[in-house]
N, C-alpha and C positions, 0 to 999 in steps of 0.2 A: 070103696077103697081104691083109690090109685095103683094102676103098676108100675112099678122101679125095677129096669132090667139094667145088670150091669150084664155086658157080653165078654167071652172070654174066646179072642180071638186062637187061630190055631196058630203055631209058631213060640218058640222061647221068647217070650214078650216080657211085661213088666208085671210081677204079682203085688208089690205092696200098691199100685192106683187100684188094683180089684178090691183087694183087704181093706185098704184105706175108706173106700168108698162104702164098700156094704158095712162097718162097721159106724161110720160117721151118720149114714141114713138109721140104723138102728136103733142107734145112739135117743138121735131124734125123733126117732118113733116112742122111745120109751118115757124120753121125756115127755112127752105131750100125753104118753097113759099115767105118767104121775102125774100128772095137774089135770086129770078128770077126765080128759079126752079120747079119743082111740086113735090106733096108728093109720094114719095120714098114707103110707106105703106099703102094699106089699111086695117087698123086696125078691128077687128071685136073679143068679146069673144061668147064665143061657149063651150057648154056643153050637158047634156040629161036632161035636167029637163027645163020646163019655167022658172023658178025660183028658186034661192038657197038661203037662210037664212044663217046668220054669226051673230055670237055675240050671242047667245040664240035668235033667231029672233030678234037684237034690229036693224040689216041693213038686206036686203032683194038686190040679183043680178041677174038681171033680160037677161040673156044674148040674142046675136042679133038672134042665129040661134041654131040647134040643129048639133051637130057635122057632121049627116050625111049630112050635105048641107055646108059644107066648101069647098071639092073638092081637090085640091092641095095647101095646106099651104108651104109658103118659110121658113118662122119660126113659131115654136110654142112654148109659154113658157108656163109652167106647173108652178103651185104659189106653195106657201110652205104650206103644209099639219097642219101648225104645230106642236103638240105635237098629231094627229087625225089618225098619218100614217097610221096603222092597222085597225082602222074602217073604211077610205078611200079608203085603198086597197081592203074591204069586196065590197063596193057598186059600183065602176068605173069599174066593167069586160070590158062595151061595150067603155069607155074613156082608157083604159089599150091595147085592141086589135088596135083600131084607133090612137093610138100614134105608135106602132110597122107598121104599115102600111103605114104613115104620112112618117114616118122614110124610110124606105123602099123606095117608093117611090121619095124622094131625100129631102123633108122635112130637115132643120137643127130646133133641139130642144133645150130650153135651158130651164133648172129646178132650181125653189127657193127656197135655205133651203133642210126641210125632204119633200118639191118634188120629189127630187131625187129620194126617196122609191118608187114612182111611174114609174118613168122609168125603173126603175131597176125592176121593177116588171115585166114589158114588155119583158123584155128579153133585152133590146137595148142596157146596160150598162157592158154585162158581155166583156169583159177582156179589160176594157175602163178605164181609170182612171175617176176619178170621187171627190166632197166634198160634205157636208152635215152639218148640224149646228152641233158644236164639241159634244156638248151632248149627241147626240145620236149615235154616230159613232161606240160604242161597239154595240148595237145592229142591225144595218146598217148591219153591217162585219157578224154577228151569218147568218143574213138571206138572203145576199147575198155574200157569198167567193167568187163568180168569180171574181167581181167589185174588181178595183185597187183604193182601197180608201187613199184620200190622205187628211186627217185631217188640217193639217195646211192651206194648201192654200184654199186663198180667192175662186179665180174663175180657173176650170181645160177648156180647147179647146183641142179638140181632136174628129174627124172623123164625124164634124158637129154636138156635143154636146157640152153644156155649162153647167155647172154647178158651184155653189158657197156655200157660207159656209151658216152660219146662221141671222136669224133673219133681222132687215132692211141692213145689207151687201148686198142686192139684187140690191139695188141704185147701188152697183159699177158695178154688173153685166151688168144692162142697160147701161149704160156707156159704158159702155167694148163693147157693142152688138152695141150701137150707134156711136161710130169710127168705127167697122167693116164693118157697112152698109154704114154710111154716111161719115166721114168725121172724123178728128181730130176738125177740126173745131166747128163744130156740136156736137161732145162731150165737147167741153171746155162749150159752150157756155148752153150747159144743163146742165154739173156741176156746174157753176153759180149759172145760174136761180137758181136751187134747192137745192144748196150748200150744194153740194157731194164730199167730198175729193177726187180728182182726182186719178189713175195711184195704189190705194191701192191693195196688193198683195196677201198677209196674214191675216188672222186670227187670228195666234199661241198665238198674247198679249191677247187677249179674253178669250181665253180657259181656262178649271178650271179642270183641270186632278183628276180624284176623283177615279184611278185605275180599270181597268177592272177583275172584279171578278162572271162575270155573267159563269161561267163553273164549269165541276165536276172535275178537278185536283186537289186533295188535297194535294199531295206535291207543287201545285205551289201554291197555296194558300195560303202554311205556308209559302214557300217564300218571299212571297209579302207581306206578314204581318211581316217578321220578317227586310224588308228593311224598311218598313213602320216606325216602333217603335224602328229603329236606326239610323236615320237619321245623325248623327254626327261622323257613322264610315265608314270609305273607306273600303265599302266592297268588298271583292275579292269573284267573280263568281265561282272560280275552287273550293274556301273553303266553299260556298255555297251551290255549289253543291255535294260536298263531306261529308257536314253533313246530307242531306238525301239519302245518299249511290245510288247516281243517278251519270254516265257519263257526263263529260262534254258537250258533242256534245249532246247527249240525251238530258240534262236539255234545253239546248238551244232550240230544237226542240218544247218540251213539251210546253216551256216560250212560244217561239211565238204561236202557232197551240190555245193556252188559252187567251193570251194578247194582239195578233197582236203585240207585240216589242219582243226585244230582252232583257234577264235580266238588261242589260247594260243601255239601252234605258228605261227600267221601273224605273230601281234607276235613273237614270240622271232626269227623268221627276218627281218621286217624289223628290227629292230633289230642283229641281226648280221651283217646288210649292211652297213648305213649305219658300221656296226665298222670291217669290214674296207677299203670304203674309206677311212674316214681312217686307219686303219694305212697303207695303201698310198700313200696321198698326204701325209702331212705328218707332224713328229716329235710329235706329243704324246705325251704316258704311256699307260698304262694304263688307270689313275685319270681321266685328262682325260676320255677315249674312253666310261669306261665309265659317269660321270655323265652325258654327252651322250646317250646311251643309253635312258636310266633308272633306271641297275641304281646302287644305293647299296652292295651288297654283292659283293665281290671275286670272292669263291668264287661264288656265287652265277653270277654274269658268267663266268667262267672254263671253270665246268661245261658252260651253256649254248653258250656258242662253240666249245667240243671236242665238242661232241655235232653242233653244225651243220656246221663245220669239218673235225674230224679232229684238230685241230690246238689248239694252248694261244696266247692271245691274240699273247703274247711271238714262241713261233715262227713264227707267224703272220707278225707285225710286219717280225720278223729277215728271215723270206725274203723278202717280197714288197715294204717299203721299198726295204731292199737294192739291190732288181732294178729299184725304178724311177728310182731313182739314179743 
């Protein structure tokens, strides 16, 4: 039988990826003992504390073992830190060096959410690609630049890591994790049960781009402020950067090395914010939305918003008007 450690970091962290997870794998343990088989996992969480408090003390996790009596875990998933990541990383040194070991030793891991900041602390995630809940992904990037961070996607696989975006998106990870081990079968049937939109990929419709301005570049700053509060004009990069008497290829450097994008990429993504709020807040067209924009050409506009998105302006529109209605 396989080991399945889920860890229960010390710190006010997240309890439903723990709940979430030990129940999804059980799930699927049980199915596979109705269809004749035996359980595939056994399940155990494991930490350094007898005990960890969530919610201001209002739930209490009482885990099975202390991490040093796991032995060799097949998987281990790491929950989401929530918004705790830096206090988390102050107190798990000994849960921080036993995942780099875990790992090592041929352990595959898989992290929830701002978990991530936990691996990546270990060292295991440098030149890996990697997600994180979209919120925090400028700060992710400040504190680790090796990690190949890839904001949009849902769930990243790569070299016996997992990793996924934010908040309950974890459900699709288990999923993801539970066709790997067990079966397609065995995930349809835990999608069900706990009716999880199956096969989801992305993130990007989620996300709420609020500009990365955490650095000391003051010419990109004025930049970005000056695409910010012109949102309706097609700005050209070569005339941008030539009004604060910076190279082109230079500007570029500065943009990303500040932004993690590209100037291109920073107006395209604010401009398809400022979209999607007003899809979401009032009835205008298409057409209205995408003049207000910049964009004179449809296709053009369309391309750009499914690539930031996931999604086609319309069904965009469709879903998330709809909901605020």
């Amino acid at each position: 039988m396989k080991e399945l450690c889920i860890v229960v970091p010390e710190g006010n962290n997240n309890l439903s990826s723990i709940t979430g997870a030990y129940e999804i794998f059980s799930k699927a343990n049980a199915y596979r003992k109705e269809k004749g088989g035996s359980e595939l996992f056994h399940i155990c969480l494991a930490g350094i504390s007898e005990a960890v408090d969530f919610n201001d003390g209002l739930f209490t996790v009482k885990p099975h073992m202390h991490i040093s009596a796991v032995g060799k875990a097949d998987l281990v998933i790491v929950p989401s830190l929530n918004h705790n990541y830096r206090l988390a990383l102050q107190g798990n040194d000994l849960l921080l060096d036993w995942l780099l070991v875990q790992y090592r030793n041929g352990a595959e891991i898989a992290t929830i959410c701002t978990g991530a900041f936990m691996l990546a602390a270990a060292g295991v995630l440098d030149g890996k690609s990697c997600s994180t809940h979209w919120s925090v992904t400028e700060q992710f990037r400040t504190m680790f630049p090796k990690v190949k961070l890839q904001p949009d996607q849902l769930i990243t696989d790569e070299a016996g890591i997992y990793t996924n975006g934010g908040a309950y998106s974890f459900l699709n990870l288990m999923i993801y994790l539970v066709e790997k081990y067990y079966d397609r079968q065995t995930a349809v049937y835990c999608a069900k049960v706990f009716q999880i939109e199956i096969d989801r990929a992305a993130q990007s419709e989620f996300s709420i781009f609020s500009g990365q301005k955490h650095h000391d570049d003051e010419v990109i700053i004025l930049a970005q402020e000056y695409i910010e509060q012109n949102l309706d004009e097609r700005i050209s990069i070569e005339q941008l950067s030539a009004s604060f008497n910076v190279g082109r290829r230079n500007f570029d450097r500065r943009f990303i090395r500040a932004t993690g994008n590209t100037p291109l990429e920073y107006a395209q993504r604010v401009k398809m914010e400022a979209a999607k709020k007003a899809f979401e807040t009032n009835r205008k067209t298409i057409s209205e939305v995408m003049y207000e924009v910049g964009y004179t050409d449809v296709k053009a506009f369309r391309e750009v918003f499914r690539k930031i998105t996931g999604m086609s302006p319309l069904e965009y529109k469709r879903k998330y008007y709809k909901a605020a209605s």
